[in-house]
C-alpha positions as CSV (number, residue, x, y, z in Angstrom):
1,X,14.0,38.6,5.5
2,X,14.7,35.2,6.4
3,X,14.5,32.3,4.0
4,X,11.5,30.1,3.9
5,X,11.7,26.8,5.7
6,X,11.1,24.1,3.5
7,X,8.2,22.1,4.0
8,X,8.3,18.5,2.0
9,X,4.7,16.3,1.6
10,X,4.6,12.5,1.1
11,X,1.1,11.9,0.1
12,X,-1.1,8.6,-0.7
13,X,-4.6,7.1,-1.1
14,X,-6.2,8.9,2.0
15,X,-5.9,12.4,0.9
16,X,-7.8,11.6,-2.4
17,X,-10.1,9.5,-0.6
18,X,-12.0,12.3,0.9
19,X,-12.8,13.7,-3.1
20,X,-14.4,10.4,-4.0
21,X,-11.5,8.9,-5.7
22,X,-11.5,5.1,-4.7
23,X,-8.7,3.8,-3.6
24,X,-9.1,0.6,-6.1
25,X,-8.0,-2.1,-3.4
26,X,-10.6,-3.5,-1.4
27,X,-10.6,-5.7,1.7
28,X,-9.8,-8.7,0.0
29,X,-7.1,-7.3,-2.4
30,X,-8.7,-6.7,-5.4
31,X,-8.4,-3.5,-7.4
32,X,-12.0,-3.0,-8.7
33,X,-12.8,-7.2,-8.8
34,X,-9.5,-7.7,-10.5
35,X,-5.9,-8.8,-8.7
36,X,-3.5,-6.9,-8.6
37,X,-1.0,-9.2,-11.2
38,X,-4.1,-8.8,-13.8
39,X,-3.9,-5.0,-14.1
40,X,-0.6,-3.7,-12.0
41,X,2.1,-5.4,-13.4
42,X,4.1,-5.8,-16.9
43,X,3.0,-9.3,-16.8
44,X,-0.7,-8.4,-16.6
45,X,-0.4,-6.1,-19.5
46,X,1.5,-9.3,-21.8
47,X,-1.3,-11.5,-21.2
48,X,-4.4,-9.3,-21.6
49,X,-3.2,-5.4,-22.3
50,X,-7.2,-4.7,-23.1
51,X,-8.2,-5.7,-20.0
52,X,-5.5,-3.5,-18.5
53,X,-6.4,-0.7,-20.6
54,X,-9.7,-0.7,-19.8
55,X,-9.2,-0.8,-16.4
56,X,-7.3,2.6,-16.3
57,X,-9.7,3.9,-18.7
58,X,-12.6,3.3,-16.2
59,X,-10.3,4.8,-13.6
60,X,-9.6,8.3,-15.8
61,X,-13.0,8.5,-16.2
62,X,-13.5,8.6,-12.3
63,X,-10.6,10.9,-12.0
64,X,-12.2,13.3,-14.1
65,X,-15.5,13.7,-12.1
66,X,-13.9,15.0,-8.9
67,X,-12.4,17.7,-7.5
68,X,-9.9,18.4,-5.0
69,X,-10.4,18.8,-1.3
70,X,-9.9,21.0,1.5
71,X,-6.5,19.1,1.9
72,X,-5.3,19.6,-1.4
73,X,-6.1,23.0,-1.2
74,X,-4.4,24.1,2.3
75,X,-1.6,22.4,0.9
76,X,-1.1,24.9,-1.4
77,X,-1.7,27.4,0.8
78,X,1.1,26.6,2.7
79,X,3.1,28.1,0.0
80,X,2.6,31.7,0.7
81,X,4.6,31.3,3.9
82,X,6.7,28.3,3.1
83,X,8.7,26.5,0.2
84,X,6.7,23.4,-0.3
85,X,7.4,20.1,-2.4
86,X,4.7,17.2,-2.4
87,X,5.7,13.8,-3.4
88,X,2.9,11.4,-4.0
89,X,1.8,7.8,-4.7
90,X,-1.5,8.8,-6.0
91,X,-1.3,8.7,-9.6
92,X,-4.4,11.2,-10.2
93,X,-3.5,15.0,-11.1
94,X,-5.8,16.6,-7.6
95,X,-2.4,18.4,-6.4
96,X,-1.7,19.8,-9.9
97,X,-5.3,21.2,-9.8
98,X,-5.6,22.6,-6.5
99,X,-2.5,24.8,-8.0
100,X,0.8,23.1,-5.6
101,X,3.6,24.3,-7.7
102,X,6.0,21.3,-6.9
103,X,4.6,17.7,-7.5
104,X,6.3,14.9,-8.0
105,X,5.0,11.9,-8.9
106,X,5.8,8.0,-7.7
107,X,3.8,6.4,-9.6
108,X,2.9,7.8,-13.0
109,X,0.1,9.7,-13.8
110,X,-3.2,8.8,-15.1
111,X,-3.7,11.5,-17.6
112,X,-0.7,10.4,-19.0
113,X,0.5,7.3,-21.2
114,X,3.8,6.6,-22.8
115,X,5.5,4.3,-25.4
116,X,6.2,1.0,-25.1
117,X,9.1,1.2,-26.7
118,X,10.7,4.8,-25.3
119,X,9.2,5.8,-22.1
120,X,10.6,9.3,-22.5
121,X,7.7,9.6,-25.1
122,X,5.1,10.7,-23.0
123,X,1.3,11.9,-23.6
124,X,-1.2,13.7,-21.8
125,X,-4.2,11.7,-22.6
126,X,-7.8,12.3,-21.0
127,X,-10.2,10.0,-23.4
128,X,-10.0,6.4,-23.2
129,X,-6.6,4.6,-24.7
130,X,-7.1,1.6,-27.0
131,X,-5.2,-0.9,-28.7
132,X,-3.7,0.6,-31.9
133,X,-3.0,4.0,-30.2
134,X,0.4,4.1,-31.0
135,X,3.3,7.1,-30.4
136,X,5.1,9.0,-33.3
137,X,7.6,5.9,-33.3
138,X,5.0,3.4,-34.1
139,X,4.4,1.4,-31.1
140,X,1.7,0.6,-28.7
141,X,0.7,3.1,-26.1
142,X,0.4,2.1,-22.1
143,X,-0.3,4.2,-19.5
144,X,2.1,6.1,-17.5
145,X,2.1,3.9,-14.3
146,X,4.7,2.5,-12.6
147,X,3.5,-1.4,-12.0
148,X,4.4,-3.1,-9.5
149,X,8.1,-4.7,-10.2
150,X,9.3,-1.8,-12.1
151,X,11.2,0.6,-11.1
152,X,10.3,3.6,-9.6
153,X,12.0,6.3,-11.6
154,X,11.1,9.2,-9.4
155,X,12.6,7.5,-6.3
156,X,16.4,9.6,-5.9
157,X,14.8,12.8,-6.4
158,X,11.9,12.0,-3.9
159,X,15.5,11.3,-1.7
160,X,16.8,14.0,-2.4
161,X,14.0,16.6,-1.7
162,X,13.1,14.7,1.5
163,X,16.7,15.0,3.0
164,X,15.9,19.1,2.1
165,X,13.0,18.9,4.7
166,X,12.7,21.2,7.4
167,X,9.3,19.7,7.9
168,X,8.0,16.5,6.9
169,X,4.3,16.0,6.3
170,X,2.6,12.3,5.8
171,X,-0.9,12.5,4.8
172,X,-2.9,9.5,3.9
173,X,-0.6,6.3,3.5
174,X,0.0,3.3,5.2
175,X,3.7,3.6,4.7
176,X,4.2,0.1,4.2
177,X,4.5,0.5,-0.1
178,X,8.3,0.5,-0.8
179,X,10.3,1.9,-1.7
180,X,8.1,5.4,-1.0
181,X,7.6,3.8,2.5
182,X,11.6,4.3,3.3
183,X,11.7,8.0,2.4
184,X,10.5,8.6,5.8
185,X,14.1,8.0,6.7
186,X,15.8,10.1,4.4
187,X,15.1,13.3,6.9
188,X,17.7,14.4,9.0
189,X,17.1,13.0,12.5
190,X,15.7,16.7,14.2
191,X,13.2,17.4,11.4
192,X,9.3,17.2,13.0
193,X,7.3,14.7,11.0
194,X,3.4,14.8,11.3
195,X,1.9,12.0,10.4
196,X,-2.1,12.5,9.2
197,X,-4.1,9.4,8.9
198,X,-7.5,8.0,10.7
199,X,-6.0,5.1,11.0
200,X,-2.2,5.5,11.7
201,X,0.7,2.5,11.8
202,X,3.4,4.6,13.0
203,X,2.9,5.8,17.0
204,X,5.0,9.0,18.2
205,X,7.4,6.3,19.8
206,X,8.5,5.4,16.3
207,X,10.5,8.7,15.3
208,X,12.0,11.3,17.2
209,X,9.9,14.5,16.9
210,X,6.7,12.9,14.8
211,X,3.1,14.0,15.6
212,X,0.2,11.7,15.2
213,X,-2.7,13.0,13.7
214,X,-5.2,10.1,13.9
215,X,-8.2,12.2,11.9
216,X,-8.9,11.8,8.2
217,X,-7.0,13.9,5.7
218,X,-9.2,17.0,5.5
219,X,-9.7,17.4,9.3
220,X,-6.2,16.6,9.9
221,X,-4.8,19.2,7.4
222,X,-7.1,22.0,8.8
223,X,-5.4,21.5,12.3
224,X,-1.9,21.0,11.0
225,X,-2.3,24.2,9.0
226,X,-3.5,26.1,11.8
227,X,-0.6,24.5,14.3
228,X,2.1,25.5,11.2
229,X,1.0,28.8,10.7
230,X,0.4,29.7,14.6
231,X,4.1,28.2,14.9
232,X,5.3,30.6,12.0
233,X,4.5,33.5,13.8
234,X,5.6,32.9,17.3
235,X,8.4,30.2,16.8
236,X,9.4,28.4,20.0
237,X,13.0,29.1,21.1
């Protein structure tokens, strides 16, 4: 029996779209009536850390109420006939639940926090975080997201399960936040990229072998899953 092919998935706002999660920035910029440097970056959190908790708190709370989609879920269906690993920008846990084996995450988690003062203390946490929740060390508790202008601690092993791809999936992001935005490049030049999004920035002129799928994530998937697994049992020569 031959080995699996290796199927690696780069995820972002658009596939959680579609299950009611909001994608917190508007038209203008704002993440929920706040800017982005009140409530997504280390400096936000120093001048008012209530306001930032709050914030995430409000956004748990949302996370809670939904459920994956039909995405979510034919991407882990794609594991009976391949090995799949999904990298994501989303920080809510709708992969984990539709049962994908393999997630990594980009940006943190949001039923998660962490220490300030050891980040390799780490919580899952699904009521609302205040000030004075503290880890066993003593200090203030912050949520497990990556802010903008901090590192992204996930980033060489998103590399290096990228350059692993036989096939490279993009569902749902604009693929202009770096770094995750330069993992596109990490494939080895013959591996077919599809790229699903309504409302795509990359054309098929872009990349050699990428597929466009301008549809929204859930009708997107359903075609690509169909297209994969029609592929998988009569494989072009």
């Amino acid at each position: 029996m031959s080995a699996k092919k290796r199927i690696v998935v780069l995820t972002g706002a658009g596939i959680s779209a579609e299950s009611g999660i909001k994608t917190f920035r508007d038209a203008g910029g704002l993440w929920e009536g706040h800017s982005i440097e009140e409530v997504a970056t280390p400096q936000g959190w120093q001048r008012n850390p209530a306001l930032v908790l709050d914030f995430y708190n409000q956004r748990r709370k949302q996370l809670l109420s939904v459920q994956p989609n039909n995405a979510h879920l034919l991407l882990h269906s794609l594991e009976d006939k391949y090995n799949v690993n999904i990298i994501t920008q989303n920080v809510d846990d709708l992969h984990e639940r539709a049962d994908s084996r393999n997630v990594l995450h980009l940006h943190g988690e949001l039923r998660k926090v962490k220490s300030t003062i050891d980040e390799t203390l780490i919580y899952d946490w699904d009521a609302d975080l205040h000030l004075g929740d503290v880890c066993i060390k003593g200090a203030q508790l912050r949520p497990h997201i990556v802010w903008f202008g901090e590192a992204v601690p996930n980033l060489s092993l998103a590399e290096e399960i990228t350059q692993t791809a036989d096939i490279l999936i993009i569902i749902g992001t604009s693929m202009q936040v770096y770094p995750a935005a330069n993992l596109i490049y990490s494939v080895k030049s013959d591996t077919p990229i599809y790229f699903i999004d309504p409302k795509p920035n990359l054309g098929e002129g872009h990349f050699k072998n990428l597929t466009v799928i301008a549809k929204p994530a859930t009708i997107g998937m359903t075609e690509l899953y169909q297209l994969l697994n029609l592929e998988r049992k009569n494989p072009t020569t």
